[in-house]
N, C-alpha and C positions, 0 to 999 in steps of 0.2 A: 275400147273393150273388144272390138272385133279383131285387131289383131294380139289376142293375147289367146286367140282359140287353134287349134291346130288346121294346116295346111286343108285336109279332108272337110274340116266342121266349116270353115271359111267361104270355101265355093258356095255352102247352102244357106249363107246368111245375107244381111245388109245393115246395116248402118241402122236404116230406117225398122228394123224388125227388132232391132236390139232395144230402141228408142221405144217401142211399141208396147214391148212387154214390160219394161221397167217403167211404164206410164205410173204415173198415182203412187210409188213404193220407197219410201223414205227409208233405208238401210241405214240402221246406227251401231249393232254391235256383230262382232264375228268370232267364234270361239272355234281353233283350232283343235283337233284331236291328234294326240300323240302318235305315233306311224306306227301301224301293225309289224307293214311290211317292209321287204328289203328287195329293192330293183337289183334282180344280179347283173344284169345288162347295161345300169344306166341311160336309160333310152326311153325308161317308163316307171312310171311310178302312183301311188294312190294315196291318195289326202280325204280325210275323213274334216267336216267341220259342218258348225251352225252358224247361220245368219239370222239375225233378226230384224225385221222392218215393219214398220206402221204403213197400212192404207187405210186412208179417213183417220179416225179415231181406234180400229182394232191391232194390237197385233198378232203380228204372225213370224212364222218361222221358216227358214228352208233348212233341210238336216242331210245330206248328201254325200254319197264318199264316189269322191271323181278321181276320173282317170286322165293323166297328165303326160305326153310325151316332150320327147328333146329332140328339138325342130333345129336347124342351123343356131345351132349352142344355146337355143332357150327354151325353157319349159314352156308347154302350150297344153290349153284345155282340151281334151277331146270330147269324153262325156261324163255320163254318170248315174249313178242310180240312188234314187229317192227314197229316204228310210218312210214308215210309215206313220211318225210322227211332224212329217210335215200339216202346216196348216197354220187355222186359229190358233191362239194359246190363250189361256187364262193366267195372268200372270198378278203373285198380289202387289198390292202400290207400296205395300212396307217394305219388302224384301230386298236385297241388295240389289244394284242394276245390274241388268245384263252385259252393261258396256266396262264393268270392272271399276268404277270411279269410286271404288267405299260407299257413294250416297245410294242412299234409297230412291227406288225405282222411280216415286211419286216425288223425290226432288230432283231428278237429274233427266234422266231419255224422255218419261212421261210427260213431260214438260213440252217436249216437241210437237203434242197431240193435242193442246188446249187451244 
C-alpha cells in the first residue's frame, strides 16, 4: 500500500503507520463514482468513491474524492478530502449489499460480523 502513494505522501509515511491505522477494519465493499472531471495535463486526475468496512460488529464508511498523480508512468495517491458523510452508517439487514452480490446485506457482508 505504501508504494501506491505519491513520491511527496511516501517520505511521511511507514509501513508500520499504514499497518497502524487499518488495525481492527475489515473493507469488503468499494463503489466507484463516475469522473466529473477531465485531467488536460494527464499528470493528475480526481476519483471520487466509497468504501465500506466493519470494526467490531459497526459499520462504517469512508466517502472521499482523492487526488491522484502520474509518477514514472503510474498513477499514485496523493491526498484527499473527506465528504461529510463519512462515518457510522446505519444500514438495514434486508436491503441489497453493499458489495453488489444481488443478496441481502444480512446474507452476504453481514455475515462477516457474526
Amino acid at each position: 500500500v505504501l508504494n501506491t502513494y505519491s513520491r511527496e505522501k511516501r517520505s511521511t509515511l511507514s509501513v508500520t503507520q499504514l499497518e497502524e491505522s487499518a488495525a481492527g477494519a475489515v473493507w469488503f465493499a468499494l463503489s466507484v463514482m463516475p469522473s466529473q472531471t477531465v485531467s488536460l495535463d494527464n499528470e493528475s486526475d480526481m476519483v471520487e468513491f466509497t468504501a465500506y468496512y466493519f470494526e467490531g460488529k459497526s459499520l462504517f464508511q469512508l466517502h472521499e474524492t482523492s487526488s491522484f498523480l502520474k509518477e514514472e508512468g503510474r498513477w499514485r495517491y496523493h491526498d484527499g478530502v473527506l465528504a461529510d458523510d463519512c462515518g457510522k452508517v446505519k444500514y438495514g439487514r434486508n436491503l441489497p449489499c453493499l458489495c453488489n452480490s444481488g443478496k441481502k446485506f444480512k446474507q452476504c457482508c453481514a455475515t462477516k460480523v457474526r
